[in-house]
HTML snippet that shows the backbone in 3Dmol.js (N, CA, C, O; Angstrom):
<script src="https://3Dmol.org/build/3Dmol-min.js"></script>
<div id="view" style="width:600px;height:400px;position:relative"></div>
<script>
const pdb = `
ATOM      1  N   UNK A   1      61.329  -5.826 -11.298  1.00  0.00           N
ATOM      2  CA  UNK A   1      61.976  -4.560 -11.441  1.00  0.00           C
ATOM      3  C   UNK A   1      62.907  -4.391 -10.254  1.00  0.00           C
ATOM      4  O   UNK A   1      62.595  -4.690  -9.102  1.00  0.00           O
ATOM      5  N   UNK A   2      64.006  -3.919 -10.607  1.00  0.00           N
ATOM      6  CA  UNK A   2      64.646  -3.596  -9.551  1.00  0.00           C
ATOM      7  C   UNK A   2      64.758  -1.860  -8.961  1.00  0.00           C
ATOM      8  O   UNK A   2      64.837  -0.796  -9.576  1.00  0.00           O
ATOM      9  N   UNK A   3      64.724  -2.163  -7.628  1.00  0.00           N
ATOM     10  CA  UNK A   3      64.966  -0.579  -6.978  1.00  0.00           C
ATOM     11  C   UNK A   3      66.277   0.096  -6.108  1.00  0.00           C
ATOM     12  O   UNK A   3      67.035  -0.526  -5.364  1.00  0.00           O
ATOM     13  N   UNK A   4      66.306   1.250  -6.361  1.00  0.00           N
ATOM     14  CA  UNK A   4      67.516   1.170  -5.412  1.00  0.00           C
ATOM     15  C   UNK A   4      66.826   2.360  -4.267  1.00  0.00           C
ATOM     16  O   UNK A   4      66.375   3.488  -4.467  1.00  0.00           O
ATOM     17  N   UNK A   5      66.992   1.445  -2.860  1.00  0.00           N
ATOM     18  CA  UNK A   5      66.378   1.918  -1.748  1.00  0.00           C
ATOM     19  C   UNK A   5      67.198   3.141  -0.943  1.00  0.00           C
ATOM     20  O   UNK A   5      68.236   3.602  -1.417  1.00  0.00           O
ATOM     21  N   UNK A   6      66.903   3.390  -0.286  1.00  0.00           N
ATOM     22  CA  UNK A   6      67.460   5.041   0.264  1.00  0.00           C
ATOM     23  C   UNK A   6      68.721   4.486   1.226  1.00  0.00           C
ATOM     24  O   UNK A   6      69.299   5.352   1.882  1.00  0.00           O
ATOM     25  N   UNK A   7      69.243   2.922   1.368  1.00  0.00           N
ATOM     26  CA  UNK A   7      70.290   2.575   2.040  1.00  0.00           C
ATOM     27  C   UNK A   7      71.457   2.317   0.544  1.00  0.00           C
ATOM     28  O   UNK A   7      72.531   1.715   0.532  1.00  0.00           O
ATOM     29  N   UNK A   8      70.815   2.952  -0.477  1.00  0.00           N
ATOM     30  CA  UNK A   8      72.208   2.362  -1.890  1.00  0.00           C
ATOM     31  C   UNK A   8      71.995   0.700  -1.928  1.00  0.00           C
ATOM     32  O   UNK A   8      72.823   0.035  -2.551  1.00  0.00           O
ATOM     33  N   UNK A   9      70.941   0.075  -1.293  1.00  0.00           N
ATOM     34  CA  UNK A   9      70.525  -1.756  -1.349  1.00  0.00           C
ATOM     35  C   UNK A   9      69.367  -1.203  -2.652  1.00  0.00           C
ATOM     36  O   UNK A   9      68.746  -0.150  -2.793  1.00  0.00           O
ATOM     37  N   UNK A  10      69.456  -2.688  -3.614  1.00  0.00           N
ATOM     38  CA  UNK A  10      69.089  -3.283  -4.646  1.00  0.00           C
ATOM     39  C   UNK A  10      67.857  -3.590  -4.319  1.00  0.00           C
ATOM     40  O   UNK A  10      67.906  -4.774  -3.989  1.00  0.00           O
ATOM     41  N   UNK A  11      66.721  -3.189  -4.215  1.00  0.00           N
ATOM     42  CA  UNK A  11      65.477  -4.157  -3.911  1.00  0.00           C
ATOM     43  C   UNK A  11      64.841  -4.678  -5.206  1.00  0.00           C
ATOM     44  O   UNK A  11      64.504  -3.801  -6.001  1.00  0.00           O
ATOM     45  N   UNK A  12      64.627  -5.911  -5.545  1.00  0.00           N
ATOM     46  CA  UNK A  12      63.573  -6.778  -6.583  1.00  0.00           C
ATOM     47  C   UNK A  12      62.142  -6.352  -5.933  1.00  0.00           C
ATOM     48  O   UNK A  12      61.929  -6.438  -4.723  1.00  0.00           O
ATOM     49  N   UNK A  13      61.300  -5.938  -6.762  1.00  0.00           N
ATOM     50  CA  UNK A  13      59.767  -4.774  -6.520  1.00  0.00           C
ATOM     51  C   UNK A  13      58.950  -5.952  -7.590  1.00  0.00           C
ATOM     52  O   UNK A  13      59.596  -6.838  -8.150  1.00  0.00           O
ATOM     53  N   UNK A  14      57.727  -5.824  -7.730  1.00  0.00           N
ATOM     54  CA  UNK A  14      56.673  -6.403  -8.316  1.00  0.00           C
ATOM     55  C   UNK A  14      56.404  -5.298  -9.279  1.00  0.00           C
ATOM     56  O   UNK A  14      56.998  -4.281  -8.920  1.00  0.00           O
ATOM     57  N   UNK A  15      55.609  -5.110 -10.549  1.00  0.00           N
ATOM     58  CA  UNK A  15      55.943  -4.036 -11.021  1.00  0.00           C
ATOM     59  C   UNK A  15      54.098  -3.585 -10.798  1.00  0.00           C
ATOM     60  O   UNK A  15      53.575  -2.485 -10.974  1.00  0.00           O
ATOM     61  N   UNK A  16      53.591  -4.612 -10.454  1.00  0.00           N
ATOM     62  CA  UNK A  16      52.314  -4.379  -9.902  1.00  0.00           C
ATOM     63  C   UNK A  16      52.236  -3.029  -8.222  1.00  0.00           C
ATOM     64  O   UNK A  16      51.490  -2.105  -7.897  1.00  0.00           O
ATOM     65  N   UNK A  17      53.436  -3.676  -7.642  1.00  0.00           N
ATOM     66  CA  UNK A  17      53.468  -3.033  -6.053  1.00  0.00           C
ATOM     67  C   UNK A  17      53.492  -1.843  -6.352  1.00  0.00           C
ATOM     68  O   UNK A  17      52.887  -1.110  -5.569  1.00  0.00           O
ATOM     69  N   UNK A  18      54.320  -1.033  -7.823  1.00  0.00           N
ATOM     70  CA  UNK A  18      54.324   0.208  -7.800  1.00  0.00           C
ATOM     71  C   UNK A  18      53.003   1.254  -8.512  1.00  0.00           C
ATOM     72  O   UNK A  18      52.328   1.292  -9.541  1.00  0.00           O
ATOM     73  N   UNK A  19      53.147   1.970  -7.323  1.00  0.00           N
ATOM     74  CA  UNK A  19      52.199   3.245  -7.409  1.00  0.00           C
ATOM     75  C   UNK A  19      51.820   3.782  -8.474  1.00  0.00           C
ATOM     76  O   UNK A  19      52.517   4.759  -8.749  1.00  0.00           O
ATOM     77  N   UNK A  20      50.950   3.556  -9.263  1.00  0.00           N
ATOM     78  CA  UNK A  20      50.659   4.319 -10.399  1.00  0.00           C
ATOM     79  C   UNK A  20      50.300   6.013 -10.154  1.00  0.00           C
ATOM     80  O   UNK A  20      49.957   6.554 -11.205  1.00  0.00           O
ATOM     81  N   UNK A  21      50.320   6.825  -9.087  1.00  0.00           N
ATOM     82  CA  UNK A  21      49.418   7.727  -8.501  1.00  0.00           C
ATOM     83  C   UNK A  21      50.738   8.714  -9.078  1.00  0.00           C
ATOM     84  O   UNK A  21      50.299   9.713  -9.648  1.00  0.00           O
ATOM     85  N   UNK A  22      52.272   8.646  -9.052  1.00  0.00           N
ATOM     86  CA  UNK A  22      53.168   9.762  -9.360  1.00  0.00           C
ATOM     87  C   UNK A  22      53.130   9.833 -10.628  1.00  0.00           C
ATOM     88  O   UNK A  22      53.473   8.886 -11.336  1.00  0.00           O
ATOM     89  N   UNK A  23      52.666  11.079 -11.141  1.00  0.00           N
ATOM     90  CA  UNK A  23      52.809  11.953 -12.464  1.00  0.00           C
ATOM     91  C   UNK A  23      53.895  11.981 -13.249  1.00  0.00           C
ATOM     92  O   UNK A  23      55.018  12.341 -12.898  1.00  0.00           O
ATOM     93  N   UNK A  24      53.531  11.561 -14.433  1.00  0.00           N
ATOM     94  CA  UNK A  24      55.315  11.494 -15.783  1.00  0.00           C
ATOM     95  C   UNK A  24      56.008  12.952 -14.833  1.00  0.00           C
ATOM     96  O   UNK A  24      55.450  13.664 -13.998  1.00  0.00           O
ATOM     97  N   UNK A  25      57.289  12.993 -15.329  1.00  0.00           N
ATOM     98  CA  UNK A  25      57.854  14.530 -15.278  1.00  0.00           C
ATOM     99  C   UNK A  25      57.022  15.232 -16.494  1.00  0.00           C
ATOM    100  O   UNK A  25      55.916  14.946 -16.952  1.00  0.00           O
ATOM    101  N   UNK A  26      57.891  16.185 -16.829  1.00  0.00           N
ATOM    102  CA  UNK A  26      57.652  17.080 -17.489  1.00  0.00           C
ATOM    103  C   UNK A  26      58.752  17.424 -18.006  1.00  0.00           C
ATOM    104  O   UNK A  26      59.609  17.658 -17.153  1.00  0.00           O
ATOM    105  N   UNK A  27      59.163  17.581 -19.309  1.00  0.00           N
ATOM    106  CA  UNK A  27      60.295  17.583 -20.511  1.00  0.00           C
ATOM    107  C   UNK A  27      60.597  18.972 -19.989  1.00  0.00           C
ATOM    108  O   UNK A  27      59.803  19.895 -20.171  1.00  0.00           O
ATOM    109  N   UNK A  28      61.374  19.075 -19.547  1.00  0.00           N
ATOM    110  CA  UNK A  28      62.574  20.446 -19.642  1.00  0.00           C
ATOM    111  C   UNK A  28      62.135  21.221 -18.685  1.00  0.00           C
ATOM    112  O   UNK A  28      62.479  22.403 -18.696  1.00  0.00           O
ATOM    113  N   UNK A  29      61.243  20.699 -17.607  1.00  0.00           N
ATOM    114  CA  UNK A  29      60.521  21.910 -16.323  1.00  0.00           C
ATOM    115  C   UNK A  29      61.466  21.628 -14.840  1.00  0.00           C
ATOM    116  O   UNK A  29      62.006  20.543 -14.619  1.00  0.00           O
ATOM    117  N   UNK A  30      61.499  22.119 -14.449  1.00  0.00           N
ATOM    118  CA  UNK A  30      62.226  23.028 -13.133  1.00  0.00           C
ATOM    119  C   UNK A  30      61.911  22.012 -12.419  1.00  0.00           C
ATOM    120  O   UNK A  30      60.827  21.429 -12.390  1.00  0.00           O
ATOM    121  N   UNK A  31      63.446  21.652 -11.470  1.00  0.00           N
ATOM    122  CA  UNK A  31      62.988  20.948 -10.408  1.00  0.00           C
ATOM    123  C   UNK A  31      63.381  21.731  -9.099  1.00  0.00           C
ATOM    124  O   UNK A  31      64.568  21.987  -8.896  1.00  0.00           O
ATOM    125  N   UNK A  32      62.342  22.143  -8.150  1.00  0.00           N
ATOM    126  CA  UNK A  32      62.904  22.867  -7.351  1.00  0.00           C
ATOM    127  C   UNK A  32      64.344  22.311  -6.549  1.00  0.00           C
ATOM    128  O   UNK A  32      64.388  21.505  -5.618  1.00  0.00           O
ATOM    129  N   UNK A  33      65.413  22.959  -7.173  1.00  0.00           N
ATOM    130  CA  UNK A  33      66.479  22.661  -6.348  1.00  0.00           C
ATOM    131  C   UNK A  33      67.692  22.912  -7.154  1.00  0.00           C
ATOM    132  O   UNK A  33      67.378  22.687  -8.323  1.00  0.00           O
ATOM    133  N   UNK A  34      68.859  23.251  -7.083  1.00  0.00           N
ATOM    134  CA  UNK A  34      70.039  23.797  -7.701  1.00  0.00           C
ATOM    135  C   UNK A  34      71.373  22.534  -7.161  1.00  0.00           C
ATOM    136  O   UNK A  34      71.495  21.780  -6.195  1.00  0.00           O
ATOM    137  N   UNK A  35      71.980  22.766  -8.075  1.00  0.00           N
ATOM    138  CA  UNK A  35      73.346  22.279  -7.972  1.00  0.00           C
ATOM    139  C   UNK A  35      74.291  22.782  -6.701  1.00  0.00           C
ATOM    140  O   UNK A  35      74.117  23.730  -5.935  1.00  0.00           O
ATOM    141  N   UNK A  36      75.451  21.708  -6.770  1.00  0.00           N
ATOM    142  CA  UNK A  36      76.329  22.744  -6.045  1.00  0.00           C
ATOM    143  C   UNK A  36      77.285  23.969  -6.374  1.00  0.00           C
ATOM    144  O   UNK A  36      78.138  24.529  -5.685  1.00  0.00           O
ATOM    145  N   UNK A  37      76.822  24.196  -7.730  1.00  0.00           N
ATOM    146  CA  UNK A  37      77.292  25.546  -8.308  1.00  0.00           C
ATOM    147  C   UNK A  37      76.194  26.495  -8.236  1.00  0.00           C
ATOM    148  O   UNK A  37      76.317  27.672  -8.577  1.00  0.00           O
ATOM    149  N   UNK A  38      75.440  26.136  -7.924  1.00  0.00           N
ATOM    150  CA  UNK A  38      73.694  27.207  -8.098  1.00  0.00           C
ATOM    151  C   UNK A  38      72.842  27.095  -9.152  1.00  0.00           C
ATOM    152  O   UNK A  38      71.654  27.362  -8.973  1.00  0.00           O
ATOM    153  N   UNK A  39      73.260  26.724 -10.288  1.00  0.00           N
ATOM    154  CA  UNK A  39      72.440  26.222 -10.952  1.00  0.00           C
ATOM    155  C   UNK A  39      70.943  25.836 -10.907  1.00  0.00           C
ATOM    156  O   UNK A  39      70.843  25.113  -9.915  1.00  0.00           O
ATOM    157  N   UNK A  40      69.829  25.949 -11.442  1.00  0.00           N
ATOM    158  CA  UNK A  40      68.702  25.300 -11.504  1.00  0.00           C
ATOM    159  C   UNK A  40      68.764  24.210 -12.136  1.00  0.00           C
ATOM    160  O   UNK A  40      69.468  24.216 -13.146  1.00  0.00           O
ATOM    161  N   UNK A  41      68.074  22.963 -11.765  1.00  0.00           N
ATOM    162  CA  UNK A  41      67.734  21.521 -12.164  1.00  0.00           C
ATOM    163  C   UNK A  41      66.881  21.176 -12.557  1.00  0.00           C
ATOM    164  O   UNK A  41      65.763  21.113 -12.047  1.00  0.00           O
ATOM    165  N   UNK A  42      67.283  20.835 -13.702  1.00  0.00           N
ATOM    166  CA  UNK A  42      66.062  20.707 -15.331  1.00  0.00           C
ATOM    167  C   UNK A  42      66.141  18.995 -15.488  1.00  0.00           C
ATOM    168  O   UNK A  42      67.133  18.270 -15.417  1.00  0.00           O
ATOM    169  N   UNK A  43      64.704  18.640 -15.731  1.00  0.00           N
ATOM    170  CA  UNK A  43      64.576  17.283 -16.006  1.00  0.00           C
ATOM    171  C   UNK A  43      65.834  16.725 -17.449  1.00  0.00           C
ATOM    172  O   UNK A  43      66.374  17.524 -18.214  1.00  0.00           O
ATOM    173  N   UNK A  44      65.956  15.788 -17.466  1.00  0.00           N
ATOM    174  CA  UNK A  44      66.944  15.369 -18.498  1.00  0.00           C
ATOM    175  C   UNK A  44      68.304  16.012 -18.412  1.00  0.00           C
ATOM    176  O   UNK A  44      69.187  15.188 -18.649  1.00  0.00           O
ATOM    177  N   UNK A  45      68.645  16.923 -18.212  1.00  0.00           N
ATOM    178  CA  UNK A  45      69.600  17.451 -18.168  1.00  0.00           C
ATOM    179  C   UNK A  45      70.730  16.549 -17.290  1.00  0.00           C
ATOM    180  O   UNK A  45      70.542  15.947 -16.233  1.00  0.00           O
ATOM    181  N   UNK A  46      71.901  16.654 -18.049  1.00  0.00           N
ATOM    182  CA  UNK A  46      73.120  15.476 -17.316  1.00  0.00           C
ATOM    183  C   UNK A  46      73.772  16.531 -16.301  1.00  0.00           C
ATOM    184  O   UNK A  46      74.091  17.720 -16.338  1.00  0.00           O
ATOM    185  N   UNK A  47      73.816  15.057 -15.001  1.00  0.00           N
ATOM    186  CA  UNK A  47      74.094  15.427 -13.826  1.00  0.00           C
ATOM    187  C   UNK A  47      75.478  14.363 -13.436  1.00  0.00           C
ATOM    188  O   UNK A  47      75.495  13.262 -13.985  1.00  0.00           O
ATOM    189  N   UNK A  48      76.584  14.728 -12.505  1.00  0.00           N
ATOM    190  CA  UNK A  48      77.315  14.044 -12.418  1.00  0.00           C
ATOM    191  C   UNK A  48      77.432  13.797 -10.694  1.00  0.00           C
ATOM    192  O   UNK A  48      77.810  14.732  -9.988  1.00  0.00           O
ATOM    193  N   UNK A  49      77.168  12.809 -10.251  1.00  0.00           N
ATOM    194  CA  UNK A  49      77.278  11.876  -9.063  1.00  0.00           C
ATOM    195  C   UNK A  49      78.617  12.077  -8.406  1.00  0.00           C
ATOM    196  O   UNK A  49      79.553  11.342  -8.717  1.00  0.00           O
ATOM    197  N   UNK A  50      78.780  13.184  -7.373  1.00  0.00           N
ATOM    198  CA  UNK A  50      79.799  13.616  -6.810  1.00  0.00           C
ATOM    199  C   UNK A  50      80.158  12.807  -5.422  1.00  0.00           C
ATOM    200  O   UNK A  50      81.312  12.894  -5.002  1.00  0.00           O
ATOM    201  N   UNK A  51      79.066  11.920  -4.613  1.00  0.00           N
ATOM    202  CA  UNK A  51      78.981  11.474  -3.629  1.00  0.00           C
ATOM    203  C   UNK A  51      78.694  10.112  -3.533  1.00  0.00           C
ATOM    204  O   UNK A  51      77.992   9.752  -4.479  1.00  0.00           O
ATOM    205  N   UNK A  52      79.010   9.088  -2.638  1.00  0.00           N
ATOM    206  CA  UNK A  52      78.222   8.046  -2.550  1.00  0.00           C
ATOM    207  C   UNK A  52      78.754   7.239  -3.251  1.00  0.00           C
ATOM    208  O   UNK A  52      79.827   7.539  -3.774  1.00  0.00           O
ATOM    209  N   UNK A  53      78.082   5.786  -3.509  1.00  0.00           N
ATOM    210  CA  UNK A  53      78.814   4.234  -4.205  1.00  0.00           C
ATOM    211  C   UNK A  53      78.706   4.496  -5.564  1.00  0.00           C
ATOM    212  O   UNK A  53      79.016   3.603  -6.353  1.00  0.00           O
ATOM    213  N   UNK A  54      78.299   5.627  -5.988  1.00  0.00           N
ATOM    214  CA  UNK A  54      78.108   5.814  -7.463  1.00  0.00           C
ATOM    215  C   UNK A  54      78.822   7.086  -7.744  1.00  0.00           C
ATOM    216  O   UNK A  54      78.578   7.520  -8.870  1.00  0.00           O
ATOM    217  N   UNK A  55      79.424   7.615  -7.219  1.00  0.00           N
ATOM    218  CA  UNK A  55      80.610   8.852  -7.473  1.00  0.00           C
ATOM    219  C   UNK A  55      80.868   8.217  -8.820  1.00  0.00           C
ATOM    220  O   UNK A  55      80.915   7.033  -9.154  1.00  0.00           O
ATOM    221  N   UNK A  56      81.054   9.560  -9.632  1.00  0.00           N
ATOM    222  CA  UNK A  56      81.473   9.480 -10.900  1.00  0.00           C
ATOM    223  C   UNK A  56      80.560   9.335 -12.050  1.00  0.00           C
ATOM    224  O   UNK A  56      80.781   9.743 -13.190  1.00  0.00           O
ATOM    225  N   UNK A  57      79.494   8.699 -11.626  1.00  0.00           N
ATOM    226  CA  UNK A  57      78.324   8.381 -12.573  1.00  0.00           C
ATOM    227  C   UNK A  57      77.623   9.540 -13.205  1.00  0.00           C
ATOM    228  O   UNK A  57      76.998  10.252 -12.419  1.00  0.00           O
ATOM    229  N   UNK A  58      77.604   9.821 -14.281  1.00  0.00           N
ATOM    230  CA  UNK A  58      77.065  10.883 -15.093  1.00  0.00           C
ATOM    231  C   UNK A  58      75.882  10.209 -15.899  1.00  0.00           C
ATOM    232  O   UNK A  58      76.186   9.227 -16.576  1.00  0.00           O
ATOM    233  N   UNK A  59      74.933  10.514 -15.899  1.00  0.00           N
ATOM    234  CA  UNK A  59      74.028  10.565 -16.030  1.00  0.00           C
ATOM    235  C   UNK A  59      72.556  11.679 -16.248  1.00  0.00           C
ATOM    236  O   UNK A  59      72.722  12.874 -16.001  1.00  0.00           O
ATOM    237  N   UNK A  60      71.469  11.290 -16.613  1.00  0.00           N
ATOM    238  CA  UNK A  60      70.251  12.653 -17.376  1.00  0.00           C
ATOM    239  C   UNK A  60      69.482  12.476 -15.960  1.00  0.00           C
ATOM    240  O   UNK A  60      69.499  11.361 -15.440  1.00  0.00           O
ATOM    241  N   UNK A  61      68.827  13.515 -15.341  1.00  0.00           N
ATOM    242  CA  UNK A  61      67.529  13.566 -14.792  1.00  0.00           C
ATOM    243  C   UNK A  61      65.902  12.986 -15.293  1.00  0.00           C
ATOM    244  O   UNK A  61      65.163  13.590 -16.070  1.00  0.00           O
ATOM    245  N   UNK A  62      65.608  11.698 -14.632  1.00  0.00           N
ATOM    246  CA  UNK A  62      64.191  11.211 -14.910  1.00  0.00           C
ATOM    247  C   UNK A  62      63.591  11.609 -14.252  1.00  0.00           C
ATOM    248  O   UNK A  62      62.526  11.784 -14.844  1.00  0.00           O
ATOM    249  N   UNK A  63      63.495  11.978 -13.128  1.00  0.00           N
ATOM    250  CA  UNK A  63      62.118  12.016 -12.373  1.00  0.00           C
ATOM    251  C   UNK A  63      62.689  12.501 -10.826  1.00  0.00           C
ATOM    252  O   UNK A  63      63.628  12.036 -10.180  1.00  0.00           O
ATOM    253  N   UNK A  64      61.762  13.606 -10.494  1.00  0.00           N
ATOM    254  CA  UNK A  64      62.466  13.921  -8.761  1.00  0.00           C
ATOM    255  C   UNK A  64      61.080  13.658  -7.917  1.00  0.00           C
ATOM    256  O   UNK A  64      59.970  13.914  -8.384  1.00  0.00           O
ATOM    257  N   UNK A  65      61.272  13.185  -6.785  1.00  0.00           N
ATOM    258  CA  UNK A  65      60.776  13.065  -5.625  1.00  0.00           C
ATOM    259  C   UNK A  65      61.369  13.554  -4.161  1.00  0.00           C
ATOM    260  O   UNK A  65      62.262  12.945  -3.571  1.00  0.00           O
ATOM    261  N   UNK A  66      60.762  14.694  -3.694  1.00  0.00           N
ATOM    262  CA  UNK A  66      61.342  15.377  -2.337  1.00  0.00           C
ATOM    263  C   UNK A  66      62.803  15.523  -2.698  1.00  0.00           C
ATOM    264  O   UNK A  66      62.980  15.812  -3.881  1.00  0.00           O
ATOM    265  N   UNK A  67      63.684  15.417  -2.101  1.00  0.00           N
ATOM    266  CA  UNK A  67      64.828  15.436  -1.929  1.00  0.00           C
ATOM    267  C   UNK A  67      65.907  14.443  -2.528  1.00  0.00           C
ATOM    268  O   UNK A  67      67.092  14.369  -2.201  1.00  0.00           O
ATOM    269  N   UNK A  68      65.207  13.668  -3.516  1.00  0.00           N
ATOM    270  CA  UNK A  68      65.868  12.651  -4.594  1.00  0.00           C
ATOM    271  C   UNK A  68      65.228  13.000  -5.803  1.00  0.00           C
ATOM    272  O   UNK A  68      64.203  13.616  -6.095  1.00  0.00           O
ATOM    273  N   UNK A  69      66.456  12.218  -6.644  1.00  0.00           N
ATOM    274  CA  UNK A  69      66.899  12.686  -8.088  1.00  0.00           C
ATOM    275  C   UNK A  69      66.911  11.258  -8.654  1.00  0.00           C
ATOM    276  O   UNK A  69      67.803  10.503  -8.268  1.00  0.00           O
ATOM    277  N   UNK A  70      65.800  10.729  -9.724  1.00  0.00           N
ATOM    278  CA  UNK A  70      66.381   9.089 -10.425  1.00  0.00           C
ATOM    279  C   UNK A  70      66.933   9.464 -11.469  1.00  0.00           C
ATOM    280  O   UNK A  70      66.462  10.285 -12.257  1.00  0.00           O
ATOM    281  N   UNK A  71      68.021   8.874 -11.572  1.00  0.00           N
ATOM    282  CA  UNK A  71      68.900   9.584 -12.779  1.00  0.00           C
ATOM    283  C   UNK A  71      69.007   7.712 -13.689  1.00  0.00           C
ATOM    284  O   UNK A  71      69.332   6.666 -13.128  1.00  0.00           O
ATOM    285  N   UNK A  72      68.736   7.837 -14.697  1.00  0.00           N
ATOM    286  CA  UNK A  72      69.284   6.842 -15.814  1.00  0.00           C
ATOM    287  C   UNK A  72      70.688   6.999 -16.047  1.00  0.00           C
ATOM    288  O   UNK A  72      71.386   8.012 -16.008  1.00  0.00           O
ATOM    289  N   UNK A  73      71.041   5.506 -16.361  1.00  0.00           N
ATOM    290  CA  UNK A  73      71.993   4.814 -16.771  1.00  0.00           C
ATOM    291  C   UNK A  73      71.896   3.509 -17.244  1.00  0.00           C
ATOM    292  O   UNK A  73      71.316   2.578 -16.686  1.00  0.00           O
ATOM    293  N   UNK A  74      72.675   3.483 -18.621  1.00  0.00           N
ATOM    294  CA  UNK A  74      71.758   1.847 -19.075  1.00  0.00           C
ATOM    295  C   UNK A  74      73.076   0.982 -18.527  1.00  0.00           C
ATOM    296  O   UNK A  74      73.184  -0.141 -19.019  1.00  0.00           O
ATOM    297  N   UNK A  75      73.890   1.309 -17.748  1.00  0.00           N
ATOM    298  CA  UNK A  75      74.198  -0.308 -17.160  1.00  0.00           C
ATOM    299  C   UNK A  75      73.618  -0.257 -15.554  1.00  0.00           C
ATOM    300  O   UNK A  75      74.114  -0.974 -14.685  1.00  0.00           O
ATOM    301  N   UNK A  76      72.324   0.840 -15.242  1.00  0.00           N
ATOM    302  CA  UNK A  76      71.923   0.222 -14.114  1.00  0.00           C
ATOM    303  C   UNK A  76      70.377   0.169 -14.669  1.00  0.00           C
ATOM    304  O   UNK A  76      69.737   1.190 -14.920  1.00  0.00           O
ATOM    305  N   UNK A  77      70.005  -0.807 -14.783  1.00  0.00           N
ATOM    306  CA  UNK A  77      68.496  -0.829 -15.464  1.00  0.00           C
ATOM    307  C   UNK A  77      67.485  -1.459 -14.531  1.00  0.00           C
ATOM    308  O   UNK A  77      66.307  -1.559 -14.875  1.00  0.00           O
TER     309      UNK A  77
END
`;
const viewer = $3Dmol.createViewer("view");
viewer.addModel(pdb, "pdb");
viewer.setStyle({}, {cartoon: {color: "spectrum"}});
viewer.zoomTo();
viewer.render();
</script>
């Protein structure tokens, strides 16, 4: 599996190494935290990548952890 680490680097993961202990999301529930319009941030809901090596990338909300957002895209799998 591949990861993308908090430097925007590619890491290859074991799919064993990962943590089974973090909880599915939850279909359509609140992620504490708003847009830069104010908005509230709803799982699935499409988000567009304003910053960073992926500016431009639009994409749904999978899953939040602290202060990150994994957003899908099927050409980054």
């Amino acid at each position: 599996m591949k990861v993308l680490n908090e430097q925007s680097k590619i890491d290859n993961v074991k799919v064993s190494d990962i943590d089974k202990c973090i909880p599915p999301p939850r279909r359509g529930g609140n992620i504490q935290g708003q847009d830069r319009k104010g908005n509230n941030l709803v799982h699935d809901s499409m988000v567009k990548v304003v910053e960073g090596p992926y500016k431009g990338l639009v994409a749904p909300i999978k899953h939040s952890f602290k202060n990150y957002l994994f957003l899908w895209h099927k050409d980054y799998v």
